[in-house]
BAVOLUM-155125 format. One line per 8 residues: for each residue y, x, z of N, C-alpha, C. Coordinates in Angstrom, 2 decimals, always signed. Each point is the difference from the previous one (the first is absolute). Example, Ala and Ser with C-alpha at 12.3 -4.5 7.8 and 13.67 -1.06 7.14 Angstrom:
2
-5.69/+13.19/+7.80/+1.19/-0.89/+0.00/+1.20/+0.90/+0.00; +1.05/-0.35/-0.72/+1.19/+0.82/+0.06/+1.09/-0.77/+0.73
// end
This chain:
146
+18.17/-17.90/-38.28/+0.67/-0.18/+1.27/-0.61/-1.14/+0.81; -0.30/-1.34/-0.94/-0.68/-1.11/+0.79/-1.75/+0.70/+0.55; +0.04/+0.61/-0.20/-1.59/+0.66/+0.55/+0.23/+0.80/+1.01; +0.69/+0.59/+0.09/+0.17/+1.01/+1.25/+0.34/-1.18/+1.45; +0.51/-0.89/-0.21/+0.26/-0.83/+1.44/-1.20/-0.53/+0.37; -0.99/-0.80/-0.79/-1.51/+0.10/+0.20/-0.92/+1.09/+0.84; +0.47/+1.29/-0.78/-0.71/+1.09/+0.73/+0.20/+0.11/+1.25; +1.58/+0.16/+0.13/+0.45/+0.44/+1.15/-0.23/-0.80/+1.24
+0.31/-1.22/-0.29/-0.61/-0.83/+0.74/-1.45/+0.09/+1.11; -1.07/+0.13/-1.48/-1.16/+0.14/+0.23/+0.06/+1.67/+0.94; +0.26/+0.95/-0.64/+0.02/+1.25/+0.63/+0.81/-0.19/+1.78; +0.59/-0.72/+0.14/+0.59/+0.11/+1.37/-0.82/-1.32/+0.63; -0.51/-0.62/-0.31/-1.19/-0.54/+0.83/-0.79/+0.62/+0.42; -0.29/+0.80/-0.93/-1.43/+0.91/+0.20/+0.50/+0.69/+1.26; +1.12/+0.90/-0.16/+0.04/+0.88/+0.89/+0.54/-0.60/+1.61; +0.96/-1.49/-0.31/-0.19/-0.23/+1.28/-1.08/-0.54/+0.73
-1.42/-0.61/-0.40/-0.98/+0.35/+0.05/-0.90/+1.13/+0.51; +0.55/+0.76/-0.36/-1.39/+1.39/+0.55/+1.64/+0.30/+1.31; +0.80/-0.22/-0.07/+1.07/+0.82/+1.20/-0.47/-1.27/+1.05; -0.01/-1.25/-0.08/-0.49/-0.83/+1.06/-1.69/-0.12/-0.23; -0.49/+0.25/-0.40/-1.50/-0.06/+0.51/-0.76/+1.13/-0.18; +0.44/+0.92/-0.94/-1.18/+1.26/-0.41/+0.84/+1.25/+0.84; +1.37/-0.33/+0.67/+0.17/+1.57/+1.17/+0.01/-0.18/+0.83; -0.48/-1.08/+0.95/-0.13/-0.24/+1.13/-1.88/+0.28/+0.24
-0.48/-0.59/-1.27/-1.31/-0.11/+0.29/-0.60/+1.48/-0.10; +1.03/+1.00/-0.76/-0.28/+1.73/-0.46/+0.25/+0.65/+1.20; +1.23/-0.64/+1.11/+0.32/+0.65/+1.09/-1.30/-0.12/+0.98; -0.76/-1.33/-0.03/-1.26/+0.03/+0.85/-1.05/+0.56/-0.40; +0.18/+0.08/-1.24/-1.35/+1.01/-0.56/-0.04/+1.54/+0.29; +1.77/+0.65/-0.10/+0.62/+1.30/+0.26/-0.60/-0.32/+1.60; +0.48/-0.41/+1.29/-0.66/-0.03/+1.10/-1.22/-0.13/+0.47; -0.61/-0.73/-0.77/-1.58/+0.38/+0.44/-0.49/+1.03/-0.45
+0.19/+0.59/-1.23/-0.61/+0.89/-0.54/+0.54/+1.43/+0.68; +1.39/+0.26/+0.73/-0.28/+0.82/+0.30/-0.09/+0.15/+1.24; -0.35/-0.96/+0.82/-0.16/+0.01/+1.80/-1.67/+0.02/-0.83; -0.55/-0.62/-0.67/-1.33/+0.22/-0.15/-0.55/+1.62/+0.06; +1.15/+1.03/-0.29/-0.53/+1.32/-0.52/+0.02/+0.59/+1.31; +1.47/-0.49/+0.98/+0.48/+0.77/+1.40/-0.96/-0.78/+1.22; +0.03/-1.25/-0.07/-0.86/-0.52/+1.07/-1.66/+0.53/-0.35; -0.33/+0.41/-0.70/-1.45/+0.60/-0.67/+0.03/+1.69/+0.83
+0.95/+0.67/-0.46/-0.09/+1.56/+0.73/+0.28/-0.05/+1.52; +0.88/-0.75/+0.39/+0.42/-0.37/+1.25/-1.45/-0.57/+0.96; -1.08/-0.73/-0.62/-1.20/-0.61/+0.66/-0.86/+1.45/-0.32; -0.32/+0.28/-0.76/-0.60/+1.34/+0.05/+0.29/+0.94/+0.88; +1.19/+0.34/-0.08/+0.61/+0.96/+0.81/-0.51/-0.20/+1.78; +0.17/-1.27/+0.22/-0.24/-0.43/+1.27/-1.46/-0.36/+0.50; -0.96/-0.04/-0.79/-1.54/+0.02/-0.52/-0.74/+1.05/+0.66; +0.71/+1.37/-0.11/-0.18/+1.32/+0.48/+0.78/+0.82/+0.07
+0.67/-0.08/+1.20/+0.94/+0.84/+0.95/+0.31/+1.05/-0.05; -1.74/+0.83/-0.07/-0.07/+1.28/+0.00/+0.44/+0.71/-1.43; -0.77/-0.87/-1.05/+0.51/+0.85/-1.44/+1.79/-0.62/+0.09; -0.12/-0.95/-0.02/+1.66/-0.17/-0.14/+1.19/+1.25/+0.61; -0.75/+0.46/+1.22/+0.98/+1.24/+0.83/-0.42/+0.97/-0.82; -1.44/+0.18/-0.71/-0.29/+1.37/-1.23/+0.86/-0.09/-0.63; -0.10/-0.82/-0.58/+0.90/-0.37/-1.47/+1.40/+0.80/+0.11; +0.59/-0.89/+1.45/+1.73/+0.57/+0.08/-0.29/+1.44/+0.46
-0.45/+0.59/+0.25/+0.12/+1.57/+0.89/-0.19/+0.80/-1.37; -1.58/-0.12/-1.07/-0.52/+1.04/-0.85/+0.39/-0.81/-1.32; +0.37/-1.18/+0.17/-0.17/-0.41/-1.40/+1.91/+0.34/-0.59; +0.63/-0.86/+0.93/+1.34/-0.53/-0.01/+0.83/+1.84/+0.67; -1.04/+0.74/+0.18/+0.95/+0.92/+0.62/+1.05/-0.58/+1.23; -0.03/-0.57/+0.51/+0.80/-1.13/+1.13/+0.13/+1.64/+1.28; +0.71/+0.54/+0.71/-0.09/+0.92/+1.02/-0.57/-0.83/+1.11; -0.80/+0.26/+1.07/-0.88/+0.01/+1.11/+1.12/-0.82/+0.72
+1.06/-0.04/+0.17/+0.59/-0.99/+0.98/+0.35/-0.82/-0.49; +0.12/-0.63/-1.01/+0.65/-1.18/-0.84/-1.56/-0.60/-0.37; -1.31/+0.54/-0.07/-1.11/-0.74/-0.63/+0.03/-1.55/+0.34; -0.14/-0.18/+1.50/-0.52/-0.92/+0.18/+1.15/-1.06/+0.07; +1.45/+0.41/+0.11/+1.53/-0.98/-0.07/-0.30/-0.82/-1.73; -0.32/+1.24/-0.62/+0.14/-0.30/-1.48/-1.05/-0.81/-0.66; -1.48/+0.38/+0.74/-1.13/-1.01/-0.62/+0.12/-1.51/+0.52; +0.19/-0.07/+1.62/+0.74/-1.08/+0.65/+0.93/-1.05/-0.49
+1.28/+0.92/-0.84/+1.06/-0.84/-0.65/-0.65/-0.29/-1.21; -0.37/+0.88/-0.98/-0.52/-0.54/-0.90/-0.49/-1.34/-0.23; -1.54/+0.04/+1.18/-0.62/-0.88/-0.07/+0.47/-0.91/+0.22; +1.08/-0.42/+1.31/+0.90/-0.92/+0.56/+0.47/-0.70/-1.73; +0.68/+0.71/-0.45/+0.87/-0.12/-1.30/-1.27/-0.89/-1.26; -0.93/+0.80/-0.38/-0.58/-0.59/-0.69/-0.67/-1.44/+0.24; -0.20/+0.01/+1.41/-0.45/-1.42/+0.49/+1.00/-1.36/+0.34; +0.80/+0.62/+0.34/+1.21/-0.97/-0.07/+1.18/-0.45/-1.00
+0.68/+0.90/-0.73/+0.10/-0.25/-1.10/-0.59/-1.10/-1.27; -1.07/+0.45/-0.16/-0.76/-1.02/-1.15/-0.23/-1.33/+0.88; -0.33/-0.26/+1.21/+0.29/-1.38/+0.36/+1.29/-0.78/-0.02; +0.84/+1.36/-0.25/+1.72/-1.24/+0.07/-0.20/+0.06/-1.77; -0.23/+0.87/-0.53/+0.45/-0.12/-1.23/-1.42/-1.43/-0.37; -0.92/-0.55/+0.41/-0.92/-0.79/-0.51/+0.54/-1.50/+0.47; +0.66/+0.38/+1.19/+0.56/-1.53/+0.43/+1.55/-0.18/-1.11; +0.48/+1.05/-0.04/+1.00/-0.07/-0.51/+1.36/+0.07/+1.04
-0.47/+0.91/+0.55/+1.05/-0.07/+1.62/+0.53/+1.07/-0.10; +1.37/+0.20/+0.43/+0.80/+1.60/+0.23/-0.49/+0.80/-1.29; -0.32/-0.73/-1.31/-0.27/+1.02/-1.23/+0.75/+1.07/-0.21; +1.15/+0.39/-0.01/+0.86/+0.76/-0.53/-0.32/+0.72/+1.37; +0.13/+0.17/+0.77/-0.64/+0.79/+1.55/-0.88/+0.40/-0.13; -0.92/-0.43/-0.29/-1.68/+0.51/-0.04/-0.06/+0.26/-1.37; +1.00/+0.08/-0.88/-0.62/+1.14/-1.28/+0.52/+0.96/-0.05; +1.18/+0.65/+0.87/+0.35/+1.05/+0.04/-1.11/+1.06/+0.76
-0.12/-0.03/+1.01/-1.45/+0.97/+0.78/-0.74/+0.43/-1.50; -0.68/-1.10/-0.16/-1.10/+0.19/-1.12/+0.54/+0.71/-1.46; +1.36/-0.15/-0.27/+0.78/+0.69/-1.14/-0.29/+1.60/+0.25; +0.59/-0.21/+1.76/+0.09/+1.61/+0.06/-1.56/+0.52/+0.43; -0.72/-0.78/+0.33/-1.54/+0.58/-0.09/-0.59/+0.41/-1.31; +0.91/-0.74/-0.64/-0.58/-0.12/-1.79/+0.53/+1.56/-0.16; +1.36/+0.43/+0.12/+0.48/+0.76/-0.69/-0.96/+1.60/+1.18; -0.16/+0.36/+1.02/-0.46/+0.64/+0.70/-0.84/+0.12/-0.84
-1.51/-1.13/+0.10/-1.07/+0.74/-0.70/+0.41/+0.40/-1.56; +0.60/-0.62/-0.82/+0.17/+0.43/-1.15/+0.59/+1.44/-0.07; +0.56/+0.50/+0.72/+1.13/+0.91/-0.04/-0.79/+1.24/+0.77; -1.01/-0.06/+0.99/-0.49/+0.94/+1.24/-1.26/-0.05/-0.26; -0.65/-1.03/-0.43/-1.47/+0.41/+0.29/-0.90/-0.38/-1.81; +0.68/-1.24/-0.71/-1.23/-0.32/-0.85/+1.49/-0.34/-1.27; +0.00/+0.40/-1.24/+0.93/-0.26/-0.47/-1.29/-0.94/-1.41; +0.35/-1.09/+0.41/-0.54/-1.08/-0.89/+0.94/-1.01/-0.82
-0.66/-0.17/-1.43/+1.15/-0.96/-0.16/+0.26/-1.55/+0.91; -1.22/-0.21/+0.05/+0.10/-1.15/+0.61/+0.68/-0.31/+1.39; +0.83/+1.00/+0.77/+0.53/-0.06/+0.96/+1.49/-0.18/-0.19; -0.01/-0.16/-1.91/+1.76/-0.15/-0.56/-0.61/-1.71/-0.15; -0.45/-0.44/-0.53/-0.29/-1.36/+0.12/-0.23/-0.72/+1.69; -0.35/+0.49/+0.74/+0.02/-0.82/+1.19/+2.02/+0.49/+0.29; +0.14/+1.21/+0.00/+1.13/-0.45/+0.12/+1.60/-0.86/-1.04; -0.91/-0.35/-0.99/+0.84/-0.84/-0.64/-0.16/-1.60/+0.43
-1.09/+0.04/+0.22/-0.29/-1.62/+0.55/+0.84/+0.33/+1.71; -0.13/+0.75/+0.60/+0.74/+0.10/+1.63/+1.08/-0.40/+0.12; +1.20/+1.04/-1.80/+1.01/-0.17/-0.19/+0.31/-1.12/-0.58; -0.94/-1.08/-0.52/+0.41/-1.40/-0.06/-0.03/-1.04/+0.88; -0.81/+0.64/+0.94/+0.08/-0.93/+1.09/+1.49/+0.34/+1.08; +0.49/+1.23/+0.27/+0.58/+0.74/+0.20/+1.76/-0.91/-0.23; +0.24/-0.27/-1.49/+0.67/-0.43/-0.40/+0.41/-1.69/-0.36; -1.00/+0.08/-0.72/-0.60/-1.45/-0.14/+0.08/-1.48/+1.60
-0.84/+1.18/+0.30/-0.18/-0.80/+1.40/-1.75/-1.05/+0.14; -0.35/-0.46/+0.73/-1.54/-0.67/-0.32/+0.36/-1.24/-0.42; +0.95/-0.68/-0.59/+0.04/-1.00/-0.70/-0.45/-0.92/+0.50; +0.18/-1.54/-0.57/+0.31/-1.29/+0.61/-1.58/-0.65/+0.40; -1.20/+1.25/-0.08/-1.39/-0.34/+0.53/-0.30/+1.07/+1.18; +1.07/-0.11/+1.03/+0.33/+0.85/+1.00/+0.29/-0.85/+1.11; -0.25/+0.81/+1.22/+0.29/-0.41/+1.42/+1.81/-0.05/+0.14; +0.19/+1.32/-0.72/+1.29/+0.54/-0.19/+1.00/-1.26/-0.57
-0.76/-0.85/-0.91/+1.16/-0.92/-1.30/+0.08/-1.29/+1.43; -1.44/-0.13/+0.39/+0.11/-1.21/+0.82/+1.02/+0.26/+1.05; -0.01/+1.19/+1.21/+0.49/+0.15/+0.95/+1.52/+0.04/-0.55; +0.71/+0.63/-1.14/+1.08/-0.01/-0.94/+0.84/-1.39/-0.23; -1.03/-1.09/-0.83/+0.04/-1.45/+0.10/+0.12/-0.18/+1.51; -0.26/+0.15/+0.92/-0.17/-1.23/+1.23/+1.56/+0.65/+0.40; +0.55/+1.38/+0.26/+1.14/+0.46/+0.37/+1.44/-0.31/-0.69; -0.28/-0.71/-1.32/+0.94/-0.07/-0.87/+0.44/-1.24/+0.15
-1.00/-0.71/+0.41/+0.30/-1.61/+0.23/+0.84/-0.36/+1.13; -0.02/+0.80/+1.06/+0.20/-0.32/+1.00/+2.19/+0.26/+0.31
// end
């Protein structure tokens, strides 16, 4: 019995430990890594105009009057998005678009696993929130004080 209060001890250091320094620092790693994947297709996309409108008409099956609303928003979406989610601004805002971009292509055009992993990191940001290495924790802090 005298050994287990030792442990426990030790065991709830640890973990308050990684909850104040190792999920805040996982929430900025979850945000770069995946504005790294959306701000990446989003600069491509906008690179060349012309395949980007291919893409949505023959690739995406997209109908002839929605092509250019839909490659437009897209791109809008992929480019803006991953900059709030990199500052750490309006996170929970700007990971929804990209959730449901996630689930579109997964679901309509490319069924990969790896589009269940970006949306598990989305859905932690989603929930989570971008944590206390955020625009979000600061602007949060300055409103709380007041």
């Amino acid at each position: 019995m005298h050994l287990l209060i030792p442990i426990t001890r030790i065991y709830l250091t640890i973990t308050n430990s990684l909850m104040r320094y190792g999920m805040p620092l996982m929430a900025l790693l979850f945000r770069l890594w995946i504005a790294r994947i959306f701000l990446y297709s989003g600069l491509t996309k906008l690179s060349s105009w012309e395949a980007t409108a291919f893409l949505f008409e023959f690739e995406y099956n997209i109908p002839q009057p929605f092509v250019e609303i839909a490659a437009i928003s897209s791109t809008f979406i992929e480019l803006v998005c991953p900059i709030l989610l990199i500052l750490g601004l309006a996170t929970r805002f700007a990971a929804i678009p990209l959730l449901i971009m996630t689930a579109f292509i997964q679901f309509t055009y490319f069924d990969l696993v790896e589009h269940y992993y970006w949306a598990m990191l989305l859905g932690t940001l989603l929930c989570y929130g971008a944590g206390p290495i955020s625009a979000d924790y600061f602007i949060k802090t300055y409103f709380s004080k007041k």
